[in-house]
C-alpha positions in Angstrom: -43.7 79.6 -7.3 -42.3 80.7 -3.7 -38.2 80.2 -4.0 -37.6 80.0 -7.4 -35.4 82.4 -9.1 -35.5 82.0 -13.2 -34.4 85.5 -13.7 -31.6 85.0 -11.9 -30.6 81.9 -13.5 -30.7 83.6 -16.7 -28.6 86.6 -15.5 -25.7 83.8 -14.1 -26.3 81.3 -17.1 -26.9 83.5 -20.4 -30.3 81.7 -22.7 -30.7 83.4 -26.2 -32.9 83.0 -28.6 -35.2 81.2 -26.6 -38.4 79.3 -28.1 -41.3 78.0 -26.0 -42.1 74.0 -26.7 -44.7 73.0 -28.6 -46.4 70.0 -28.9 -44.8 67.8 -31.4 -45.1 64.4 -32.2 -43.1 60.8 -33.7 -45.1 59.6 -35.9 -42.4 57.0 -36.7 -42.4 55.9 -32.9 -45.7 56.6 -32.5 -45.2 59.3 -29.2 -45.1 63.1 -28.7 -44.6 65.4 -26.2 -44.0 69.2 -25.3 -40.6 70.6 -24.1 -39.9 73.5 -21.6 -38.1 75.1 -23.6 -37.2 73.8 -27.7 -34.6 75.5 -28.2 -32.3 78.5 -27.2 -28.3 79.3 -27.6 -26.7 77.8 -24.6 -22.7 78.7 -24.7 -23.0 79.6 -28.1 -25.0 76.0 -28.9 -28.6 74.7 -30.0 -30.0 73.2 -26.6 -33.1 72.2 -25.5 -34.3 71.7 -21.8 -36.3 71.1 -19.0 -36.9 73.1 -15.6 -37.4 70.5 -12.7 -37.8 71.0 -9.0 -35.3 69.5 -7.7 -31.7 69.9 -7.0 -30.8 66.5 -6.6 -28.5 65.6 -9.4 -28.9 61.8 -9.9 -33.0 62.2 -9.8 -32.8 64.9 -12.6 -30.2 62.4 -15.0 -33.4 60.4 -15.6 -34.6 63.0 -17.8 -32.2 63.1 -20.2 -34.2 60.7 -21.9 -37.2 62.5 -21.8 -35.1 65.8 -23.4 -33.7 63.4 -26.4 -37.1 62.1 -27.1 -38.5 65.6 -27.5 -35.5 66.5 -29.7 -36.4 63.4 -31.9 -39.7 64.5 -32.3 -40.6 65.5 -36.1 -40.3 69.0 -36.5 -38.0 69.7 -33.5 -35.3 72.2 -34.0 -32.0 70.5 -34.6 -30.0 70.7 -31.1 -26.4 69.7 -29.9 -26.9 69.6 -26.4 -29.7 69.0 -23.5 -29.8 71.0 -20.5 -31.5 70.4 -16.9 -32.2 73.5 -15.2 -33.1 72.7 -11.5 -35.2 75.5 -10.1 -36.0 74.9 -6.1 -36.4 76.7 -3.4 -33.7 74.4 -1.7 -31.2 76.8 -2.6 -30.8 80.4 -1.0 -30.8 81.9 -5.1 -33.7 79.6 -6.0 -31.5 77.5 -8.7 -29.2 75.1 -8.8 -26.1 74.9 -11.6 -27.4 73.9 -15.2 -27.1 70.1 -15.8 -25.3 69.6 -19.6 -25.2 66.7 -21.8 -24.2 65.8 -25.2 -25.4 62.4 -25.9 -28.6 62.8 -27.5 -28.2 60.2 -29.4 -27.0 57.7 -26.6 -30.0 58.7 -24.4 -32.8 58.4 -27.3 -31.7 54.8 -27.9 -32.1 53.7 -24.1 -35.8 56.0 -24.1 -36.7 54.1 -27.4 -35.6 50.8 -25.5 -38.0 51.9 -22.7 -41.1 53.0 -25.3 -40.6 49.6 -26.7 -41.5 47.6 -23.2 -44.3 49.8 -22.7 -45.9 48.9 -25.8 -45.1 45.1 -24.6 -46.5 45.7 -21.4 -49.6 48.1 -22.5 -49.9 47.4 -25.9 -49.9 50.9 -27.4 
């Protein structure tokens, strides 16, 4: 991937004890899903995250609801925050700043609001 630089995201924003995603599901909500990353110590904190390709900051909030669905998912380690790491080749270092949010909680109810419509709409 010409432009990205994860190394040196992760010598400018510190990631321990990282764990790959793996697929999990809801069996409760009925979906699943596979995160980036599960979970790793982000300013001393359980986070999970997502790389994405862009450094546009109001196209990447959208996936906050994608992160607090995957930290809902049975089995998930418990986390405190999300993160959006924004990997481009935009960027003369190949990153952008880390994107960091709290509200899991706030986020999963509007991506349970959105799961419910597409079951409406599709009927699964």
């Amino acid at each position: 991937m010409d432009g990205w630089d994860f190394p040196a995201f992760l010598e400018k924003y510190p990631l321990t004890e990282m764990k790959a995603g793996e697929p999990l599901t809801s069996k409760r909500y009925e979906y699943g899903g596979l995160s980036d990353i599960s979970y790793f110590l982000y300013e001393g904190k359980p986070t999970i995250c997502e790389i994405k390709r862009t450094a546009d900051k109001e196209k990447n909030l959208k996936f906050y609801q994608q992160l607090s669905a995957y930290a809902n998912l049975d089995g998930a380690p418990k986390v405190e925050q999300m993160l959006i790491i924004p990997l481009n080749d935009k960027t003369k270092q190949g990153f952008s700043a880390p994107y960091l949010e709290t509200r899991i909680d706030h986020y999963f109810e509007m991506f349970l609001f959105k799961r419910k419509q597409f079951r409406t709409v599709y009927g699964i």
